[in-house]
C-alpha positions in Angstrom: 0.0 0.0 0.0 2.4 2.9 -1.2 -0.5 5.1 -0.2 0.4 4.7 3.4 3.6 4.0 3.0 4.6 0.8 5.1 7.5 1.1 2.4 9.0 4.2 2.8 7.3 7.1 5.2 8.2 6.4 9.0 6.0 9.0 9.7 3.3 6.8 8.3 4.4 4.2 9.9 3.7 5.6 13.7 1.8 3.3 16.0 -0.9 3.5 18.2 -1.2 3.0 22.1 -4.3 2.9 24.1 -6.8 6.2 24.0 -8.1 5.7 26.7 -5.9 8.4 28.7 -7.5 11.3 27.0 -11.5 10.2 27.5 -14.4 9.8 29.6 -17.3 7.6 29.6 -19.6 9.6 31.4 -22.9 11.1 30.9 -21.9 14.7 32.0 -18.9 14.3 29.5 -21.6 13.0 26.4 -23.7 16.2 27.3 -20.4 18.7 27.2 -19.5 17.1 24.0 -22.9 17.8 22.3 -22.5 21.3 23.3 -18.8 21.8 22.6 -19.6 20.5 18.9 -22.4 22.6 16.7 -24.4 20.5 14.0 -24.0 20.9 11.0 -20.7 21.1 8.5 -17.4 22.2 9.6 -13.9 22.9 8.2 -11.0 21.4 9.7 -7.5 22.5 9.3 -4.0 20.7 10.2 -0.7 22.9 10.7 2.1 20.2 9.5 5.8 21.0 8.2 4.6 25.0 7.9 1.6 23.8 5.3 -2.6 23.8 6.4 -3.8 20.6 5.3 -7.6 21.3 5.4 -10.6 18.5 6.0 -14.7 18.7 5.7 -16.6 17.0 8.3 -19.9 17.4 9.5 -21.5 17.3 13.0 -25.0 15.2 13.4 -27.4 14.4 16.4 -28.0 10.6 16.5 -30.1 8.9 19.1 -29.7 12.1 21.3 -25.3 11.9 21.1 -23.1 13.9 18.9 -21.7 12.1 15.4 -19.0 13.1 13.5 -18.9 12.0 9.6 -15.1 12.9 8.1 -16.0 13.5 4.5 -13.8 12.7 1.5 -14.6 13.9 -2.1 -13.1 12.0 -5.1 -14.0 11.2 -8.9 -17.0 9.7 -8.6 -19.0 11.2 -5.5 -17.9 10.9 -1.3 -17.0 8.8 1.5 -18.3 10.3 5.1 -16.9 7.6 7.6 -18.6 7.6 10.8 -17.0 8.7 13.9 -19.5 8.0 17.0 -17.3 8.0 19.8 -17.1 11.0 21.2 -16.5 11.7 25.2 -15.5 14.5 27.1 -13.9 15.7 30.2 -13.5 18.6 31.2 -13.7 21.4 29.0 -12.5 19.2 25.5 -14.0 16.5 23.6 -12.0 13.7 22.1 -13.9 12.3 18.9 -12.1 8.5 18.1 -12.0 8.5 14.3 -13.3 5.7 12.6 -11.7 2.2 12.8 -8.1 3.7 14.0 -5.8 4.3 17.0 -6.5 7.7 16.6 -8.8 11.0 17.7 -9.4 14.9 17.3 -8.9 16.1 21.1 -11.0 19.7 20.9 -12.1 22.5 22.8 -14.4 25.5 22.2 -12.2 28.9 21.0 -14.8 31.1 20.5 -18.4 30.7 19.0 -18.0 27.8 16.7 -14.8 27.1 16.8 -12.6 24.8 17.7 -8.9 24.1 18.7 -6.7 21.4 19.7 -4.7 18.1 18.4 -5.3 15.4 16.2 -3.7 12.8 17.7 -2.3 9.0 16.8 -2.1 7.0 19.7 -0.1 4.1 18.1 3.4 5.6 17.9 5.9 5.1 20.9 5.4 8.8 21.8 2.3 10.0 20.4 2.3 11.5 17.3 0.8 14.6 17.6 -0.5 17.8 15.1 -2.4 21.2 16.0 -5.8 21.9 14.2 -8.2 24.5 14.3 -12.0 24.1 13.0 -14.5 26.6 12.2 -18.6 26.1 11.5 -20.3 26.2 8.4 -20.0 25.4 4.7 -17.1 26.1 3.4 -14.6 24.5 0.3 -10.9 23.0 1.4 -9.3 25.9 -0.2 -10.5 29.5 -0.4 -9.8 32.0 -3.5 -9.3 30.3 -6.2 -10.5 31.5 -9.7 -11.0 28.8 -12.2 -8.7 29.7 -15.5 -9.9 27.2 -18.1 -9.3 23.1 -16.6 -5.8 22.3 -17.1 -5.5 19.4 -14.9 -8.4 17.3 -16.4 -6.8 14.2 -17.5 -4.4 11.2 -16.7 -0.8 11.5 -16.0 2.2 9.7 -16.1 3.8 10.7 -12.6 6.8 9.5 -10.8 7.7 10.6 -7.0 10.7 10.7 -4.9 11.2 10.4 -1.5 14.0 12.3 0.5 16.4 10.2 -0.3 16.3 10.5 -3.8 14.3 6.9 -4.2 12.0 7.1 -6.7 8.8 5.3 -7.8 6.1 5.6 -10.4 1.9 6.6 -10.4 -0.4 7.5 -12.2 -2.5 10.6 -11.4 -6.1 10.8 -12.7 -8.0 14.0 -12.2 -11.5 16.1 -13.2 -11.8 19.6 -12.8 -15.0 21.5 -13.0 -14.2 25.7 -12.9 -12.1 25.6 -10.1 -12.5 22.4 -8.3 -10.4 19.4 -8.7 -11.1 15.9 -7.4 -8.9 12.8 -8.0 -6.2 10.5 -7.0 -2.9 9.1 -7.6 -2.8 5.1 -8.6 0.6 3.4 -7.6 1.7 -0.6 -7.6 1.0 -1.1 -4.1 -2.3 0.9 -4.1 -3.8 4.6 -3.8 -3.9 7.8 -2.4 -7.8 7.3 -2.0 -10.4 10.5 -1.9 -8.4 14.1 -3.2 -9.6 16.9 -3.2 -9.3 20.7 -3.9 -9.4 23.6 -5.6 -7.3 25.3 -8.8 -6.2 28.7 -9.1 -5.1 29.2 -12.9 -1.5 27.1 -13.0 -1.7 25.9 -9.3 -3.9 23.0 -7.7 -4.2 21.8 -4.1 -5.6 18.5 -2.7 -5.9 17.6 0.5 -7.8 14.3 2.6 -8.0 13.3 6.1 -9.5 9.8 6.8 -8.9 9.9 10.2 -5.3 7.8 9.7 -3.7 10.3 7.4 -3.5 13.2 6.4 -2.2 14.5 2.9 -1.2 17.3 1.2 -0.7 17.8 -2.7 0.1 20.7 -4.5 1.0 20.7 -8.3 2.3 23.6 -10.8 1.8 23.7 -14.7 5.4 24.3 -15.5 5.8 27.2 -18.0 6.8 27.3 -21.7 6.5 23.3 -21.8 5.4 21.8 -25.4 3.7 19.3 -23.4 1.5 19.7 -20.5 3.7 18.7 -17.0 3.4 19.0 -13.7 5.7 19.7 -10.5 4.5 19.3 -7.2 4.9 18.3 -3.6 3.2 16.1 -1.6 3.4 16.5 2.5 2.3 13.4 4.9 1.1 13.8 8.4 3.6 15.6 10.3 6.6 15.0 8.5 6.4 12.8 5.4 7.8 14.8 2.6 8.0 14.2 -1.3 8.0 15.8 -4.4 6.7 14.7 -7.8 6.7 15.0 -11.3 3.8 14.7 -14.1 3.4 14.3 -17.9 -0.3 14.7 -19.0 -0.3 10.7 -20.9 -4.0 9.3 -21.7 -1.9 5.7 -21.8 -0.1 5.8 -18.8 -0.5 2.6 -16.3 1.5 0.7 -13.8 2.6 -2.6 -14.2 0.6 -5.6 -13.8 -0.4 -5.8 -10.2 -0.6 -9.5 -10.5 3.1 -9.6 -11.4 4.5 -8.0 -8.3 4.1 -10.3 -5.7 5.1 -14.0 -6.0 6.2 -17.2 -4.7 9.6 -18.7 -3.8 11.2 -21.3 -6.5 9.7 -24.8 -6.0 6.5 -23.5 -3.2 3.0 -23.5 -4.2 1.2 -23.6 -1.0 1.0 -21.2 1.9 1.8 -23.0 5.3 0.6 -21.2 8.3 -1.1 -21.1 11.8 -2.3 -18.2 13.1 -4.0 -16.9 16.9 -7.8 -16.3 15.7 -9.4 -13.0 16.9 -11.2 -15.3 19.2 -9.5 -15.9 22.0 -8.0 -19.4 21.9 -8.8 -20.1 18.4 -6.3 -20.5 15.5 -6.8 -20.6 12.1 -4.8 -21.9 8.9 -5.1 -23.0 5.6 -5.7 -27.0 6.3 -8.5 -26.3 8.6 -11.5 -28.6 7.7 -13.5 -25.6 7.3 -11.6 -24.4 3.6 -11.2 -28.2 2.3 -12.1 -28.2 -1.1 -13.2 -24.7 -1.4 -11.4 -21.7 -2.8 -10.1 -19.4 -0.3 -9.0 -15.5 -0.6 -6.1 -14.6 1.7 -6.4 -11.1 2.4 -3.6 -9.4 3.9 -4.2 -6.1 5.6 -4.4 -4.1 8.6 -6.6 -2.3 10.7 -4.2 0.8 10.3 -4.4 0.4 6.4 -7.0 2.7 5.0 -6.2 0.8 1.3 -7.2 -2.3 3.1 -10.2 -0.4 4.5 -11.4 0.2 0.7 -10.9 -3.5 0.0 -12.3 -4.7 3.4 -15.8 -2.5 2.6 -16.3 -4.7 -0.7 -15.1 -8.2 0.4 -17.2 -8.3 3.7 -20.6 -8.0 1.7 -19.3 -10.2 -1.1 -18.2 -13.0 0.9 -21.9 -12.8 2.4 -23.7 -13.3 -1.1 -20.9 -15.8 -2.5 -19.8 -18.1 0.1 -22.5 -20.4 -0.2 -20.8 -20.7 -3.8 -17.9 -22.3 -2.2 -16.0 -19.6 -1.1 -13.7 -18.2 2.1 -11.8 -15.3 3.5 -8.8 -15.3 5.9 -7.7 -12.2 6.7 -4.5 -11.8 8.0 -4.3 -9.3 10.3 -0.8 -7.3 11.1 -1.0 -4.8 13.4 1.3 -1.7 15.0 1.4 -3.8 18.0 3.0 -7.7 18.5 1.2 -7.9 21.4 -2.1 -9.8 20.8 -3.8 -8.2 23.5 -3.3 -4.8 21.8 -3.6 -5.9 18.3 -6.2 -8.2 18.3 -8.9 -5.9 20.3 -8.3 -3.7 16.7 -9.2 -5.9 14.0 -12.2 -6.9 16.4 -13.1 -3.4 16.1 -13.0 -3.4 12.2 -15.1 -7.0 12.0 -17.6 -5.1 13.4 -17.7 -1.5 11.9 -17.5 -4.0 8.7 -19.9 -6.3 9.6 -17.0 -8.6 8.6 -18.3 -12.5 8.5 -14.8 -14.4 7.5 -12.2 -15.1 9.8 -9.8 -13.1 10.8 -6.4 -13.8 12.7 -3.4 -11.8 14.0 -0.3 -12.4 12.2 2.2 -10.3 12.7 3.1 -6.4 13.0 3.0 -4.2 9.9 6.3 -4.3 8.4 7.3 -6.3 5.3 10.3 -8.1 7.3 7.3 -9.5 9.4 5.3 -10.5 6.6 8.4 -12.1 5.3 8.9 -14.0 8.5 5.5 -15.4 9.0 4.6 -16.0 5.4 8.1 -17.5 4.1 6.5 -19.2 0.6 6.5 -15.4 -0.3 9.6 -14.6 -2.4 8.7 -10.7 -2.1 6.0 -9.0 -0.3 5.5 -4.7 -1.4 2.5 -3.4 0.8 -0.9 -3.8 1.8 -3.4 -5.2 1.5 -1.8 -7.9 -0.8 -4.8 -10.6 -1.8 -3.9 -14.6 -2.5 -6.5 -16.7 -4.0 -5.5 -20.2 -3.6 -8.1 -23.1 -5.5 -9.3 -25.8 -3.6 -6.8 -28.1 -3.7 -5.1 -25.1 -1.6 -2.4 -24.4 -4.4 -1.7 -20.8 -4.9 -2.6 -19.7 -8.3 -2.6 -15.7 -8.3 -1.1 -13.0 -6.3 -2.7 -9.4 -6.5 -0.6 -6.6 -5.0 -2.3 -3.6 -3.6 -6.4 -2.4 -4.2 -7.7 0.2 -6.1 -10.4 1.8 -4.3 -13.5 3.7 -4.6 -11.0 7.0 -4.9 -10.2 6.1 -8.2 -13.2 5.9 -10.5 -13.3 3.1 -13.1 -9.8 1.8 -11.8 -12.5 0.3 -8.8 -14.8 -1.1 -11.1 -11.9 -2.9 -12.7 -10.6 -3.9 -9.7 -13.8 -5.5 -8.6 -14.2 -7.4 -11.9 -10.9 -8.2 -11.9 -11.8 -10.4 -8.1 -14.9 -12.0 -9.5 -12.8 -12.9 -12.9 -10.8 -14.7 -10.3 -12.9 -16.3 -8.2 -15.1 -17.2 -10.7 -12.6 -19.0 -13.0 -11.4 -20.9 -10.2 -14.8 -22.0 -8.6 -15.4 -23.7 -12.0 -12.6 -25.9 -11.8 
């Protein structure tokens, strides 16, 4: 997942500890919170590496209790993911976001606004970034005056990191006037929802799933023959990169099945792993996947790629596995602790309504992947998806998903699974 880099952004790679330190369960803390946070939409704004990365979300009143929806715009319409934990003590609110080890800690600065910390609980000292919010509808960017739609297209783009290593996307945007929505597609998977505004030769996109939160702005170079691009692209509080663009209707990326593969002479994945249930353990020769084709998911609660893929294969697995289907998914998390790791992908089988089992196998770095999964000759990111037939052979590797972000991409993506699945079911 080079979206969130497990590959090459420490920053990205900061883990979470236990929330707990900055909230209260109480009814006099629900009540504060529902007054401290105004319904309706709001703007968001993160100060990181002298940059405001800004964010939409909007404040509901469910069942009586505050609810905060973050909401992402991309290609082909928006995500809001729900964020209904929300406590309070004293005078701030702490608002968990979504699935992850991570919360907006807020308090009131002035009439409808906020101030405070977005916070990530999972690194060794938590990683931490000031943002203010203000009331009311408002776009990510302010002032900019649309001068024809320059950035409309696909484009062959390549990054570098800040030590000079390089790797290749492919950007795909739509512009209507001034605003711009779209993503960046690379092997191990996307930047998901972007979003901003264009101001003649200069565009901005921002997102914030709760997990990240990213920065990209891009300059029409001058006096060019072709149409390029130069930009930067800033990552939480200190991820860093800058990028390069050639407007190309044919660029792509290389065949995602290609990527990821299997030592010389293996064709079967041999492991045992600690269910989510307590006490359990699942593998691959359980009686439960004889004779059926089973989809090894590799992800992580912390992966907002594996999020995109986890929000289509939970409902699919409940219309198809009748068909002689199963999931595993394979769970590594910013902790090796199972007590801390498992609790979280608990926490995502149910905001998923996830049906197929799920283990904990390792901590989210490739050299733990490597360790645990040894058949694999090379492992690049998450999530990473096996599909093995039902004599439990191996017979495809897909590296990385293309999510809702990215328009058609998705719907290729999702035909591209069924293709799969399919082909192998009728065997």
């Amino acid at each position: 997942m080079k979206a969130y880099p497990l590959l090459l952004s420490a920053a990205l790679l900061a883990g979470c500890q236990s929330s707990t330190t900055d909230t209260a369960q109480d009814g006099a803390g629900a009540t504060s919170a529902a007054a401290l946070l105004t319904p309706g939409p709001w703007r968001g704004e993160l100060a990181a590496q002298g940059q405001k990365i800004p964010f939409l979300f909007e404040v509901k009143t469910e069942a009586g209790k505050p609810v905060v929806y973050l909401i992402n715009k991309g290609l082909n319409g928006e995500e809001r993911l729900r964020c209904d934990e929300i406590s309070a003590a004293g005078d701030s609110a702490t608002i968990k976001l979504h699935v992850f080890d991570a919360a907006l800690v807020v308090r009131a600065d002035g009439k409808d606004k906020l101030k405070g910390t977005w916070v990530k609980y999972d690194a060794k000292t938590p990683y931490r970034v000031p943002l203010v919010a203000t009331a009311g509808a408002q776009p990510l960017f302010s002032g900019a005056v649309a001068k024809g739609e320059p950035f409309v297209g696909t484009w062959k783009t390549e990054f570098k990191d800040e030590t000079g290593k390089t790797y290749p996307a492919v950007g795909i945007f739509k512009q209507a006037n001034s605003d711009v929505t779209g993503t960046f597609l690379t092997t191990t998977g996307d930047y998901r929802y972007l979003a901003g505004q264009a101001d003649g030769v200069t565009m901005r996109l921002s997102t914030f799933d709760g997990s990240h939160a990213f920065l990209f702005t891009g300059k029409l170079n001058a006096d060019d023959t072709t149409s390029s691009l130069t930009g930067d692209y800033y990552s939480g509080k200190s991820g860093h990169e800058t990028w390069t663009a050639v407007l190309d209707p044919k660029a792509k990326l290389p065949d995602a099945d290609t990527l990821t593969y299997l030592k010389k002479g293996e064709s079967r994945l041999n492991f045992k792993f600690p269910s989510i249930v307590q006490g359990g353990s699942i593998s691959p020769t359980d009686p439960k996947y004889k004779g059926k084709v089973v989809v090894v998911q590799i992800l992580g609660s912390w992966c907002p790629n594996c999020m995109d893929e986890t929000t289509y294969l939970a409902p699919w697995y409940e219309q198809n596995k009748a068909r002689g289907v199963e999931i595993i998914g394979l769970g590594y998390e910013r902790s090796a602790d199972y007590d801390k790791a498992a609790p979280r992908l608990r926490k995502m089988k149910e905001r998923y309504n996830i049906g197929y089992d799920l283990a904990v196998a390792g901590v989210s770095n490739k050299d733990s992947v490597a360790a645990s999964l040894p058949q694999l000759a090379k492992f690049l990111g998450f999530p990473t998806t096996i599909f093995l037939d039902k004599k439990g052979v191996v017979r495809s590797i897909r590296t990385g998903f293309s999510g809702p972000g990215t328009g058609q991409y998705y719907e290729d993506e999702k035909a591209h699974f069924n293709r799969t699945v399919d082909k192998l079911l009728k065997e």
